[in-house]
C-alpha positions in Angstrom: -21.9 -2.5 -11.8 -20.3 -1.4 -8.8 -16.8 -2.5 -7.7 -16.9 -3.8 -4.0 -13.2 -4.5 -2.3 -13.9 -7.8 0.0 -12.9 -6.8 3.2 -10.3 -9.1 5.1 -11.4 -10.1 8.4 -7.7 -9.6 10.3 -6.4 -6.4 7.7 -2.7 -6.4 8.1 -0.5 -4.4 9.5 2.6 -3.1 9.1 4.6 -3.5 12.4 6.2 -1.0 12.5 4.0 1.7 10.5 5.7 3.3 7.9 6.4 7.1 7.4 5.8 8.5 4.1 6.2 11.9 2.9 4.7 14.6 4.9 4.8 12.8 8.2 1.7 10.5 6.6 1.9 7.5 8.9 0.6 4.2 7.3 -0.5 1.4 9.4 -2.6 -1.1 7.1 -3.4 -2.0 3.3 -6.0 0.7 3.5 -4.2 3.3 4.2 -1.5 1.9 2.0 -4.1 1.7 -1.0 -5.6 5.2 -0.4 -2.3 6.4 -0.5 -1.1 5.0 -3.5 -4.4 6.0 -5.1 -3.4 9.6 -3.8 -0.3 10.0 -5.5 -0.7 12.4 -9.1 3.1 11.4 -10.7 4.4 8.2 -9.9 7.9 7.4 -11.5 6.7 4.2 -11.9 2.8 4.6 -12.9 2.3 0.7 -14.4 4.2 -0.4 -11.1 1.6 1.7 -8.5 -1.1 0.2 -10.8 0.6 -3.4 -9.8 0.7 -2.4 -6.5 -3.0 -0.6 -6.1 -4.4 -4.3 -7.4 -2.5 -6.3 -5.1 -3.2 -4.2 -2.2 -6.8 -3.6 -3.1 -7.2 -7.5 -3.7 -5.2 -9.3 -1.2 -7.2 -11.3 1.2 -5.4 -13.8 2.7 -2.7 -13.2 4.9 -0.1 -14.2 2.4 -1.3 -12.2 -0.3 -1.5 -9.2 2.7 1.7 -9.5 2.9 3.6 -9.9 -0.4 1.3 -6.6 -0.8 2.7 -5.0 1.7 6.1 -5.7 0.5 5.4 -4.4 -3.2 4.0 -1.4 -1.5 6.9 -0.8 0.9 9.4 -1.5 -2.0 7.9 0.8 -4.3 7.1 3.7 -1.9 10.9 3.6 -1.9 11.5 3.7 -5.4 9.1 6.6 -5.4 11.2 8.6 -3.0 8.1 8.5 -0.7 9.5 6.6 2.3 10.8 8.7 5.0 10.9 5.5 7.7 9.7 2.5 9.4 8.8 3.3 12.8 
């Protein structure tokens, strides 16, 4: 059986985008989740699981955006955030 993310119909987004390493500009969970999918050695690999469910699953908007917190918080533990824009 085949996984299928529920798409939200008004996808957050972060205002202003963030900067990650290597100039990698994130706008929206999607990115935020591919990203976080991308990423071989986390410090923190149970915490990026946490935070690849929350983005992956968040569909109202205030789910959206306590997972966009958790994301923004732990791309700065990671040492991965450069900047908000």
């Amino acid at each position: 059986m085949q996984r299928r993310r529920i798409e939200p119909t008004n996808e957050f987004k972060f205002d202003p985008p963030l900067t990650l390493r290597e100039n990698l500009v994130v706008a929206t969970l999607a990115e935020a989740a591919a990203f976080t999918r991308s990423l071989k050695k986390p410090r923190l690999p149970k915490t990026k699981a946490t935070v690849l469910r929350w983005l992956e699953r968040a569909t109202d908007e205030d789910q959206q955006r306590k997972a966009a917190n958790m994301f923004r918080i732990w791309a700065e533990s990671e040492g991965v955030l450069l900047q908000s824009r």
